[in-house]
mmCIF file of the N, C-alpha and C atoms, coordinates in Angstrom:
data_MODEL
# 
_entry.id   MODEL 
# 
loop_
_atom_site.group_PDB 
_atom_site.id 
_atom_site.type_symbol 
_atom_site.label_atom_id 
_atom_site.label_alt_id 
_atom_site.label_comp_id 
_atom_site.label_asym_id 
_atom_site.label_entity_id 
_atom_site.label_seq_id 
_atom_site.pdbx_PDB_ins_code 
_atom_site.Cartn_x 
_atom_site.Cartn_y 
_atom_site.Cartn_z 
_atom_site.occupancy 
_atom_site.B_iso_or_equiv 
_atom_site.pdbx_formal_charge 
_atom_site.auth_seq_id 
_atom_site.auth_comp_id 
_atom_site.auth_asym_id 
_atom_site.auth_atom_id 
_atom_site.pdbx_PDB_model_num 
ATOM 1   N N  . UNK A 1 1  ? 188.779 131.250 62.977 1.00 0.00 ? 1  UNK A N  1 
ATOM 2   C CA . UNK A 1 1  ? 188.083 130.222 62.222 1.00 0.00 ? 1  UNK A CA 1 
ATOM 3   C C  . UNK A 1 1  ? 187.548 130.785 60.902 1.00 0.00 ? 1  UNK A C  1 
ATOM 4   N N  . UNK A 1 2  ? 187.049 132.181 60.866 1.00 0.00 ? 2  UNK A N  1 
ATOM 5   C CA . UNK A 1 2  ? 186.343 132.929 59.705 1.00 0.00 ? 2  UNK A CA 1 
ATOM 6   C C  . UNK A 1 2  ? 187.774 132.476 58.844 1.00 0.00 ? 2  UNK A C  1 
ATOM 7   N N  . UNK A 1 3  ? 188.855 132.775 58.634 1.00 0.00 ? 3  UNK A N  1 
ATOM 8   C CA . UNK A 1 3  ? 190.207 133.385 58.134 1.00 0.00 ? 3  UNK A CA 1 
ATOM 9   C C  . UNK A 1 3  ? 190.148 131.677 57.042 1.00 0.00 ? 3  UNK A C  1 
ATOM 10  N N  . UNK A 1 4  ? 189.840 130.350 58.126 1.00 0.00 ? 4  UNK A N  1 
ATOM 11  C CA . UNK A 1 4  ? 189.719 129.338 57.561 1.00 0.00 ? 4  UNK A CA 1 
ATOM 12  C C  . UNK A 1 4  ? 188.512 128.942 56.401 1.00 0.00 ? 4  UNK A C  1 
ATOM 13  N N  . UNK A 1 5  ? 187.693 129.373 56.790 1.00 0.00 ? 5  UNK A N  1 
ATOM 14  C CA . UNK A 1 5  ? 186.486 129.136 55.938 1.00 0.00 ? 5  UNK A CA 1 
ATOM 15  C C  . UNK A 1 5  ? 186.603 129.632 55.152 1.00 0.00 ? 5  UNK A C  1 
ATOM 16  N N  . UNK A 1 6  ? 186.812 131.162 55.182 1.00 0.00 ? 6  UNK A N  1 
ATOM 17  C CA . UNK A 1 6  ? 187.540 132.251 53.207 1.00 0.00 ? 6  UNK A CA 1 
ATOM 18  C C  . UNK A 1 6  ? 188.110 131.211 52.905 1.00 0.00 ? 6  UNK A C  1 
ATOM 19  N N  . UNK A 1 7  ? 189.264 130.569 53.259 1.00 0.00 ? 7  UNK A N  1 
ATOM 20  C CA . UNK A 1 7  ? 190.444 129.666 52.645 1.00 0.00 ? 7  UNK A CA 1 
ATOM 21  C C  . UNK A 1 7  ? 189.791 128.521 51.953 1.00 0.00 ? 7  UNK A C  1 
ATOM 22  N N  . UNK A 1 8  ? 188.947 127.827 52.324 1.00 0.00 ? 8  UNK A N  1 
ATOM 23  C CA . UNK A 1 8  ? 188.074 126.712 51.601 1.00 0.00 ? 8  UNK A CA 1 
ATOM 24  C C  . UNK A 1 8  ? 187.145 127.602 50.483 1.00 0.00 ? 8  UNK A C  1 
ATOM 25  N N  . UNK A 1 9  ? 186.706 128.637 50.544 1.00 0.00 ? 9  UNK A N  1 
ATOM 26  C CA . UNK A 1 9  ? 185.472 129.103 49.609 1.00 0.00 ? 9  UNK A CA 1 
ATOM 27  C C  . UNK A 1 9  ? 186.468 129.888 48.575 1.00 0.00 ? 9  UNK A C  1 
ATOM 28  N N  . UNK A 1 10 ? 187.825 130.441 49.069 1.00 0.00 ? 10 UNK A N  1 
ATOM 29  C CA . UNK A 1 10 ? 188.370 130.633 47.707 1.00 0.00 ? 10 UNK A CA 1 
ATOM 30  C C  . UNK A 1 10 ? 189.297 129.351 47.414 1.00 0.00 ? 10 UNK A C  1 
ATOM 31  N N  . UNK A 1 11 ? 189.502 128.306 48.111 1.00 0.00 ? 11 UNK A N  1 
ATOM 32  C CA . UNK A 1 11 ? 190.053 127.516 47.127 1.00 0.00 ? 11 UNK A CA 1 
ATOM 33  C C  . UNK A 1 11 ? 188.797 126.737 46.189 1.00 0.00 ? 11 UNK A C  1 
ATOM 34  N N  . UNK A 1 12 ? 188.239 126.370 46.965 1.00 0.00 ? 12 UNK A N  1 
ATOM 35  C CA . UNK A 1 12 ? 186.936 126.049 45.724 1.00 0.00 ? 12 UNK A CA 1 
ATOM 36  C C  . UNK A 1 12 ? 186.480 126.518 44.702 1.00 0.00 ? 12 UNK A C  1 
ATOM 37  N N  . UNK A 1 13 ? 186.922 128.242 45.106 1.00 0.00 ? 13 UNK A N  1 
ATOM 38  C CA . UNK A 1 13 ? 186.344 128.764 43.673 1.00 0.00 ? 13 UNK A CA 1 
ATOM 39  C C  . UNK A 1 13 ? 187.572 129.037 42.251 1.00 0.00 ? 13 UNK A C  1 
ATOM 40  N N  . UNK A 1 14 ? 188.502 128.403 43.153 1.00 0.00 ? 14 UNK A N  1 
ATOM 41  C CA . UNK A 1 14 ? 190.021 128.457 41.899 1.00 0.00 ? 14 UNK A CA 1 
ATOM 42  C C  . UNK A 1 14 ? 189.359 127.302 41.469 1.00 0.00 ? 14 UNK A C  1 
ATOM 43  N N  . UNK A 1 15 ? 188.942 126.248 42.022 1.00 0.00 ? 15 UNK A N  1 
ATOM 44  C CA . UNK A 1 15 ? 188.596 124.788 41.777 1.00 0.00 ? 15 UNK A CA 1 
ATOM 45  C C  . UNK A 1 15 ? 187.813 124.916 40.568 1.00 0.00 ? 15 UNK A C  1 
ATOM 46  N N  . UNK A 1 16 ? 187.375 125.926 40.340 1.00 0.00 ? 16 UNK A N  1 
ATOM 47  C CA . UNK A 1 16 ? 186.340 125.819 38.934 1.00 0.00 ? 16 UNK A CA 1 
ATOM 48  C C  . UNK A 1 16 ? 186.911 126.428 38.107 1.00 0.00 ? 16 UNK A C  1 
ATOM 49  N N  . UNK A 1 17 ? 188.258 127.080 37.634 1.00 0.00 ? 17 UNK A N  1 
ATOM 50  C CA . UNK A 1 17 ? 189.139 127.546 36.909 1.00 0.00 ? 17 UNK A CA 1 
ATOM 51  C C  . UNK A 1 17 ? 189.794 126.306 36.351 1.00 0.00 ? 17 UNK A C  1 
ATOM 52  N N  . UNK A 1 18 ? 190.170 125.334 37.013 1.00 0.00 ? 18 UNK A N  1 
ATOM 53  C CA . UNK A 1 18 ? 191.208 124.037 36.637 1.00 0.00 ? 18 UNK A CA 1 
ATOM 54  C C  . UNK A 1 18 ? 190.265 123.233 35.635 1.00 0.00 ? 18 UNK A C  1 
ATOM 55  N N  . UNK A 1 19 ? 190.731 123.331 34.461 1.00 0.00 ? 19 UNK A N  1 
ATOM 56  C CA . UNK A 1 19 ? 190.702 122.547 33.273 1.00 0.00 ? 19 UNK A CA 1 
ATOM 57  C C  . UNK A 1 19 ? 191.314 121.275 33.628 1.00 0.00 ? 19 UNK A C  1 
ATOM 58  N N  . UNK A 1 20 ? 190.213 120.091 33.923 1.00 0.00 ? 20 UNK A N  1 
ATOM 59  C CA . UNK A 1 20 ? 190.440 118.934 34.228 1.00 0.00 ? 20 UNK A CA 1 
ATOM 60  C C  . UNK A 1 20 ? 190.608 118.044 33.117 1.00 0.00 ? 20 UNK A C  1 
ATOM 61  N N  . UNK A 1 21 ? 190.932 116.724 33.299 1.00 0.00 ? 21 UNK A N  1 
ATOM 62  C CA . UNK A 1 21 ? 191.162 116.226 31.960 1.00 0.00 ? 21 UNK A CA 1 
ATOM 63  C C  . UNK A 1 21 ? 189.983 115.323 31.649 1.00 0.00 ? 21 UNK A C  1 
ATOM 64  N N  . UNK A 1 22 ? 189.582 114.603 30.587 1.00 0.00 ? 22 UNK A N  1 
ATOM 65  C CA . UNK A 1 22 ? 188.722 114.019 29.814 1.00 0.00 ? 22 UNK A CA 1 
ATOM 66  C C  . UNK A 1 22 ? 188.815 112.778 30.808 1.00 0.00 ? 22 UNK A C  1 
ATOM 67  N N  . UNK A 1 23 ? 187.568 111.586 30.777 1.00 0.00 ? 23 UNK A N  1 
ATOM 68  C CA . UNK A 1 23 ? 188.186 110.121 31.187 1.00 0.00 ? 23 UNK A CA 1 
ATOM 69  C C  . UNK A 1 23 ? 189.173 109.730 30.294 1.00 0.00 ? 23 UNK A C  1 
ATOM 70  N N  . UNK A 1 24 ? 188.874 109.939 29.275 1.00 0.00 ? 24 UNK A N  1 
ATOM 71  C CA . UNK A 1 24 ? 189.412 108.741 27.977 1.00 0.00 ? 24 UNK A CA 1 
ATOM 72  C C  . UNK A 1 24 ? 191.597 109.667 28.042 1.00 0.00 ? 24 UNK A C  1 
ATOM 73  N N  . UNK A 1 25 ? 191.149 110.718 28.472 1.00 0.00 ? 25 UNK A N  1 
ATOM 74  C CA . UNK A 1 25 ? 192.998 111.528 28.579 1.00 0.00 ? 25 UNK A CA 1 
ATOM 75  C C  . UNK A 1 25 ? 193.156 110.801 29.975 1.00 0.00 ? 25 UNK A C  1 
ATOM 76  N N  . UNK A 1 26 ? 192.601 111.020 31.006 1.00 0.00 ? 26 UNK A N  1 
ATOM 77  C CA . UNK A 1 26 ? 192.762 110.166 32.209 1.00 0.00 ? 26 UNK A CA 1 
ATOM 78  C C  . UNK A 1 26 ? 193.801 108.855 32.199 1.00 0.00 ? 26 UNK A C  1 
ATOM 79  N N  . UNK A 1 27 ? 193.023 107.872 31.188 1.00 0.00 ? 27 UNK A N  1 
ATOM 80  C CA . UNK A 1 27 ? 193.368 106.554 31.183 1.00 0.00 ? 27 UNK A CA 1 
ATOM 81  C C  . UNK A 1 27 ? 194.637 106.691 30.117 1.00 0.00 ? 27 UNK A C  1 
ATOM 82  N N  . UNK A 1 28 ? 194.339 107.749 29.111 1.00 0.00 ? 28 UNK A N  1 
ATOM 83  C CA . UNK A 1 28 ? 195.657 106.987 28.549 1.00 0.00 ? 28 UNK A CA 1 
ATOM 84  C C  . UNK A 1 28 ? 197.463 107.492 29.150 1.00 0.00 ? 28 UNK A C  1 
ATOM 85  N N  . UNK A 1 29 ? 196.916 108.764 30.201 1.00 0.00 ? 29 UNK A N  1 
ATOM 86  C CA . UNK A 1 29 ? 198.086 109.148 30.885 1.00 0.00 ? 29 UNK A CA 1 
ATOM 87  C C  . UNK A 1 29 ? 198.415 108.053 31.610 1.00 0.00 ? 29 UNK A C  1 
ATOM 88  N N  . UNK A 1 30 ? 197.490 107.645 32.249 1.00 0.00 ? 30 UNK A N  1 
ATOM 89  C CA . UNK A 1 30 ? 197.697 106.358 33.669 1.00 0.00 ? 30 UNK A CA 1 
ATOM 90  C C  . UNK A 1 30 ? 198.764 105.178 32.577 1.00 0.00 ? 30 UNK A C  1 
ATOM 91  N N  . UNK A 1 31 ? 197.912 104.765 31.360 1.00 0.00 ? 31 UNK A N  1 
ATOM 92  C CA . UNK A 1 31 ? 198.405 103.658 30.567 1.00 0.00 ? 31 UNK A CA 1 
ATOM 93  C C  . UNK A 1 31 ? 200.061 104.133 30.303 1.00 0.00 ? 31 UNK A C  1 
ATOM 94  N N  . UNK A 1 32 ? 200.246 105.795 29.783 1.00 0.00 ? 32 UNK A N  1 
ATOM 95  C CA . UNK A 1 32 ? 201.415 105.942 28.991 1.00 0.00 ? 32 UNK A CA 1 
ATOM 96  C C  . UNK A 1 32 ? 202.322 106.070 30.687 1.00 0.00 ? 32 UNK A C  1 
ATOM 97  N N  . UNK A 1 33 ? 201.861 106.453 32.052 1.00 0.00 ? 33 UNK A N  1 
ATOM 98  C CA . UNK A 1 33 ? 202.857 105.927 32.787 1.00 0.00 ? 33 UNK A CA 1 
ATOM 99  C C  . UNK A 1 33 ? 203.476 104.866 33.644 1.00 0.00 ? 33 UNK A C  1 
ATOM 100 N N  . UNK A 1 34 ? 202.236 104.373 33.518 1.00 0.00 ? 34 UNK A N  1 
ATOM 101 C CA . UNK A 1 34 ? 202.674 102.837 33.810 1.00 0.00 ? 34 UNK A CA 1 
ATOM 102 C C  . UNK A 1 34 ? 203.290 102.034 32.713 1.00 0.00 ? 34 UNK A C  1 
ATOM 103 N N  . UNK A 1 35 ? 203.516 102.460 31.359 1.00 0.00 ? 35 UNK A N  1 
ATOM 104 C CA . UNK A 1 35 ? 204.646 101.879 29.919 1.00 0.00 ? 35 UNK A CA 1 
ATOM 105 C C  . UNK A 1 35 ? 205.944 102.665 30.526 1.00 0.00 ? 35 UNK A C  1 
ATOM 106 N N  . UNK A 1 36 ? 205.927 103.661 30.487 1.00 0.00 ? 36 UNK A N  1 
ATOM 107 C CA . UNK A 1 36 ? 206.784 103.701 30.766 1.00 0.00 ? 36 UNK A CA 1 
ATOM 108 C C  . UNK A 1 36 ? 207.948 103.457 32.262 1.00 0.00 ? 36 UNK A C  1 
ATOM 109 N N  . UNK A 1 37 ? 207.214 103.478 33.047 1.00 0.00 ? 37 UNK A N  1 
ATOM 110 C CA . UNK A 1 37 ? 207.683 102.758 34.554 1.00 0.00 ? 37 UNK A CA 1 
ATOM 111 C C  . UNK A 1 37 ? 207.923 101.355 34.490 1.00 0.00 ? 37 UNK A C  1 
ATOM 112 N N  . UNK A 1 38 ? 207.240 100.638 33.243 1.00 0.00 ? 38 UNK A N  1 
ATOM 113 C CA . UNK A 1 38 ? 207.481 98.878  33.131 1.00 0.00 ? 38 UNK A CA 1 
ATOM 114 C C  . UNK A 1 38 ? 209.025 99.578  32.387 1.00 0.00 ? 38 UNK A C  1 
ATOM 115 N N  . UNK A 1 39 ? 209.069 100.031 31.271 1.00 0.00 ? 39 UNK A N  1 
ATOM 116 C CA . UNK A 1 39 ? 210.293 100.095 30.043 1.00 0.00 ? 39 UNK A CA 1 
ATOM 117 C C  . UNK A 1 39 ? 211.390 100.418 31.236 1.00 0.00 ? 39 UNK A C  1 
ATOM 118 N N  . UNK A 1 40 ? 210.720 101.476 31.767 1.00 0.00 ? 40 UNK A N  1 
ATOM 119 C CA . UNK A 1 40 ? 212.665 101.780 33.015 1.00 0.00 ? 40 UNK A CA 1 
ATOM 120 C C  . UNK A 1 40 ? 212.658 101.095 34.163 1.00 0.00 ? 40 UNK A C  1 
ATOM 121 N N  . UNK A 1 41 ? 211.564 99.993  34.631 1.00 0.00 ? 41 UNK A N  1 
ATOM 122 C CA . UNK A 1 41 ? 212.240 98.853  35.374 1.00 0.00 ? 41 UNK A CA 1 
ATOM 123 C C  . UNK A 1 41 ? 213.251 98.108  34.492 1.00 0.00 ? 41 UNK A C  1 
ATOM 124 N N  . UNK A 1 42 ? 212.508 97.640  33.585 1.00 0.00 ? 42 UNK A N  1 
ATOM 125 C CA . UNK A 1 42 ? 213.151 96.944  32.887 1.00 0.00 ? 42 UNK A CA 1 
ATOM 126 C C  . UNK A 1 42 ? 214.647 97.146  32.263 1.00 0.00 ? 42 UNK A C  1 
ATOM 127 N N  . UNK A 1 43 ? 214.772 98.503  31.730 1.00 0.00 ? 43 UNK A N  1 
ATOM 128 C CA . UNK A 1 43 ? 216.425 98.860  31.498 1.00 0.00 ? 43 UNK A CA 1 
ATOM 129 C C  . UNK A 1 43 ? 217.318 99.116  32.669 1.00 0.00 ? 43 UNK A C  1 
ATOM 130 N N  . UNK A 1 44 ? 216.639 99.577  33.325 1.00 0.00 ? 44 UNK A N  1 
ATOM 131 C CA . UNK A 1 44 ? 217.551 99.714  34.948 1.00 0.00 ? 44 UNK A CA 1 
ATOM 132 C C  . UNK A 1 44 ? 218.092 98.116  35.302 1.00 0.00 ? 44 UNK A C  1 
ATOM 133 N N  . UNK A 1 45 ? 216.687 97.329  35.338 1.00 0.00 ? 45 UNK A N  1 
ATOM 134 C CA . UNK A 1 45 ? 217.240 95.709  35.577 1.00 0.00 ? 45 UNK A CA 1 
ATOM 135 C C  . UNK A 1 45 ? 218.307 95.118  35.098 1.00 0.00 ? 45 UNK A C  1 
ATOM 136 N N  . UNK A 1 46 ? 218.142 95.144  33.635 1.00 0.00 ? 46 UNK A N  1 
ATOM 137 C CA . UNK A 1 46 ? 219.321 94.919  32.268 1.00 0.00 ? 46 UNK A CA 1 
ATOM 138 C C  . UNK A 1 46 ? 220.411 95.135  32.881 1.00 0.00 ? 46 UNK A C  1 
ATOM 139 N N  . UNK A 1 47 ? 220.414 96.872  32.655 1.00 0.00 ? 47 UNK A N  1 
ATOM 140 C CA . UNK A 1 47 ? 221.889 97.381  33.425 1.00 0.00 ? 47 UNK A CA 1 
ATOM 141 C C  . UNK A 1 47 ? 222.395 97.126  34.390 1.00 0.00 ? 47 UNK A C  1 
ATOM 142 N N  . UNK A 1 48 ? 221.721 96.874  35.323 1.00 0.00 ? 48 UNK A N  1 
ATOM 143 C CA . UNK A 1 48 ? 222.124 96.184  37.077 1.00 0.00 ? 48 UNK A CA 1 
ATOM 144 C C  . UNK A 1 48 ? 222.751 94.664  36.657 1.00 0.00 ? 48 UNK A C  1 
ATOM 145 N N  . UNK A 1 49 ? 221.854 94.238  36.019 1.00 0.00 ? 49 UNK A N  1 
ATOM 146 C CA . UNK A 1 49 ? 222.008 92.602  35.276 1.00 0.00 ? 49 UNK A CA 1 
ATOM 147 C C  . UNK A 1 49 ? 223.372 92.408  34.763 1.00 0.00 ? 49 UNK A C  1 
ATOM 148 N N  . UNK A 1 50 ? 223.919 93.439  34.308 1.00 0.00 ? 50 UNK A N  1 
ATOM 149 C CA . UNK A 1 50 ? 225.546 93.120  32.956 1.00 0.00 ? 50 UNK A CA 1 
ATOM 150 C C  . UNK A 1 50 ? 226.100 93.994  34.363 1.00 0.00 ? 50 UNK A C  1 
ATOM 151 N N  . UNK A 1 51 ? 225.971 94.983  34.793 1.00 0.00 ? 51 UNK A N  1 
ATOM 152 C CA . UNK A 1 51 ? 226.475 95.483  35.552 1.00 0.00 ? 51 UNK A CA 1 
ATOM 153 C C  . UNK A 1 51 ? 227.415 94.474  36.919 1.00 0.00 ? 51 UNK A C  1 
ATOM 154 N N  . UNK A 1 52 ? 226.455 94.042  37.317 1.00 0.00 ? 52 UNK A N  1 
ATOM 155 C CA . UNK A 1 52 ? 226.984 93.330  38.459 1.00 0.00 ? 52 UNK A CA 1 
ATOM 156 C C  . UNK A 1 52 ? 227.477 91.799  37.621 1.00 0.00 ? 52 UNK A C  1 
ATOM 157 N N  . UNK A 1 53 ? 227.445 91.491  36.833 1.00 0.00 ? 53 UNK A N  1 
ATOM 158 C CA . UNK A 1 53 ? 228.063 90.185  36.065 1.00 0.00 ? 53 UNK A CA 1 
ATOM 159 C C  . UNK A 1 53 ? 229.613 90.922  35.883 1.00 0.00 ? 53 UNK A C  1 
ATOM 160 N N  . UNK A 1 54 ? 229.740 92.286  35.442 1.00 0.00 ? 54 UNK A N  1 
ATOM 161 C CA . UNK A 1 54 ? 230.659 92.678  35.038 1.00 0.00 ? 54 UNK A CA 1 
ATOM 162 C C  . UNK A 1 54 ? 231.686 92.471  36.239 1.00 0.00 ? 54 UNK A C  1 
ATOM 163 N N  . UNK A 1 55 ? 231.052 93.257  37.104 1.00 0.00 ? 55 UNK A N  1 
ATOM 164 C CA . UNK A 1 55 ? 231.943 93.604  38.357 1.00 0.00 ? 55 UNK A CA 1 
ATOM 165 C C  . UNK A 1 55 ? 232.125 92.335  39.141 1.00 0.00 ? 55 UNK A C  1 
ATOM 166 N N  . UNK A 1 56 ? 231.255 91.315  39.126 1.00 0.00 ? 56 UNK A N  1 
ATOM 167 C CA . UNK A 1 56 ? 232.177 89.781  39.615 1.00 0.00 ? 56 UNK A CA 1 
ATOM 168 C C  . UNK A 1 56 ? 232.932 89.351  38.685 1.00 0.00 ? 56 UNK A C  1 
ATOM 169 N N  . UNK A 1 57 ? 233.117 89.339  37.253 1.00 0.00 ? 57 UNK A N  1 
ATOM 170 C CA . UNK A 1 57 ? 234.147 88.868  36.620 1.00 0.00 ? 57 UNK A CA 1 
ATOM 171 C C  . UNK A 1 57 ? 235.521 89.382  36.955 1.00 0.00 ? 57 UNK A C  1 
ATOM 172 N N  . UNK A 1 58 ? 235.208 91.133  36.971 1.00 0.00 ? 58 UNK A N  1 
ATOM 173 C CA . UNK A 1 58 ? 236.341 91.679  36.947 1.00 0.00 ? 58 UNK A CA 1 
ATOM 174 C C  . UNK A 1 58 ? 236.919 91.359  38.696 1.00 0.00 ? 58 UNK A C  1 
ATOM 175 N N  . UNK A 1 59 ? 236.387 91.108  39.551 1.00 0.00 ? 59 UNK A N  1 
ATOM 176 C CA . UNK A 1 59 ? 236.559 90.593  41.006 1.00 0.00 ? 59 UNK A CA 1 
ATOM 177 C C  . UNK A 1 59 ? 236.677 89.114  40.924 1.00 0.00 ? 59 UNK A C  1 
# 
């Protein structure tokens, strides 16, 4: 059990080494990946969209 408890008191103390990010960097990562997860639903859709139009014409 000792072997476990070192393991929590040195990960905690790496825990104060990690350069966390700002709120205001927080939100605009969250914002810039949720733009971009809307933009590549959206082109994936497109492409699926002409894609499968294609392949019943040509069928």
């Amino acid at each position: 059990m000792s072997k476990f408890i070192q393991y929590l008191r040195d990960t905690r103390g790496e825990l104060r080494h990690v350069s966390w990010p700002t709120q205001k960097q927080t939100i605009v990562f969250t914002a810039l990946v949720i733009a971009i997860s809307i933009l590549t639903a959206i082109y994936l859709g497109v492409f699926d969209f002409f894609f499968t139009k294609g392949i019943s014409l040509f069928i």
